[in-house]
C-alpha positions as CSV (number, residue, x, y, z in Angstrom):
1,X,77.7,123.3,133.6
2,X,80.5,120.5,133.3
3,X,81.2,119.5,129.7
4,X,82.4,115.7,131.0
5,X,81.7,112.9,128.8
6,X,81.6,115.6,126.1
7,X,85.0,114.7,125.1
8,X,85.5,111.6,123.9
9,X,88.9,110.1,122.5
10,X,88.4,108.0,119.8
11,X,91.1,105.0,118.8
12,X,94.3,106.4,117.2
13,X,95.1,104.3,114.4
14,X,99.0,105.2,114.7
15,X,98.8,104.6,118.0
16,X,97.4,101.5,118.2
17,X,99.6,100.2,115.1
18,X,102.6,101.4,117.7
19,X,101.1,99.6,120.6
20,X,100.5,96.3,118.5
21,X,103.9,96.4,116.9
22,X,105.8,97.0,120.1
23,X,103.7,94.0,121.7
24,X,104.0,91.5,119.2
25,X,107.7,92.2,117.7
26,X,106.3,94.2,114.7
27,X,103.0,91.5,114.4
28,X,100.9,93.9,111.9
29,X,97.4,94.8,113.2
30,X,95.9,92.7,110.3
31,X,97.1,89.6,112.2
32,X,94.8,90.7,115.7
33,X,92.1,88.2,116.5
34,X,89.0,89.0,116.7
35,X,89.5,88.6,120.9
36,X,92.5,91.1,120.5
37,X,90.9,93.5,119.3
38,X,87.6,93.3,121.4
39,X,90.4,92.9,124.4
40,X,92.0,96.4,123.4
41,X,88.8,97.9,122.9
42,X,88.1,96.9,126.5
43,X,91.1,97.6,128.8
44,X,91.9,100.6,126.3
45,X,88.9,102.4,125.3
46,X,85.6,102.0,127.5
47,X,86.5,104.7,130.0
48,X,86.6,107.4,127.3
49,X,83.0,106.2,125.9
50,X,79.7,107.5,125.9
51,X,77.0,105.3,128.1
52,X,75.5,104.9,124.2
53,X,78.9,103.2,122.6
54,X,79.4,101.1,126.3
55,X,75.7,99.6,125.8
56,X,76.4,98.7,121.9
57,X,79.4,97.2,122.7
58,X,78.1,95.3,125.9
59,X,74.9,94.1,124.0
60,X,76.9,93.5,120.3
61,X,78.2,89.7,120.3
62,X,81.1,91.1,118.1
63,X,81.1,94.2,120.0
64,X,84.4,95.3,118.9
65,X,84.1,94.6,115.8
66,X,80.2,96.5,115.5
67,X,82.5,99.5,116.8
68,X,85.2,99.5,114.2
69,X,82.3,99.7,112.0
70,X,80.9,102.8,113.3
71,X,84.1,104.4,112.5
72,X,86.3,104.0,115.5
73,X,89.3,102.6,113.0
74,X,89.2,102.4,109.0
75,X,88.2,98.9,107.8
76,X,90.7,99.3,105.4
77,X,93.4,100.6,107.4
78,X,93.2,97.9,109.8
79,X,93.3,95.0,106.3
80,X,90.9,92.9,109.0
81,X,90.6,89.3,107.2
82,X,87.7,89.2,104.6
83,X,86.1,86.4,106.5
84,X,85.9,89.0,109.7
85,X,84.2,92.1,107.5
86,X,81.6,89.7,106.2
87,X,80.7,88.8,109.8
88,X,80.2,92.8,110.7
């Protein structure tokens, strides 16, 4: 029996602090907009998803913001704006 969609990859915080530094001449994460990081979460991320975390995220109006809270990054790591984490 095939173990696919068993193994999902989560969001490397290194790796997307790499991406977002290379992309916006060293531009911290902390300064991503809320459509930034719904956009990376999109073209990034939904292929590696369960069909439970694609339908939260398509029926969430801050989708990507509802998934960092379920753990995909550290709140804290990311130093998202306070007036962002009082919206999730």
């Amino acid at each position: 029996m095939s173990q696919k969609g068993r193994n999902i990859t989560k969001p490397n915080f290194l790796e997307v602090y790499k991406e977002s530094s290379s992309r916006n001449n060293d531009k911290e994460i902390r300064d991503w907009s809320v459509h930034e990081v719904n956009e990376y979460l999109q073209t990034h991320l939904k292929e590696s998803w369960t069909s439970r975390e694609v339908k939260i995220f398509e029926e969430n109006k801050m989708s990507g913001l509802y998934l960092l809270h379920t753990n995909f990054w550290d709140l804290k790591q990311m130093k998202l704006p306070e007036e962002i984490v009082d919206q999730i």
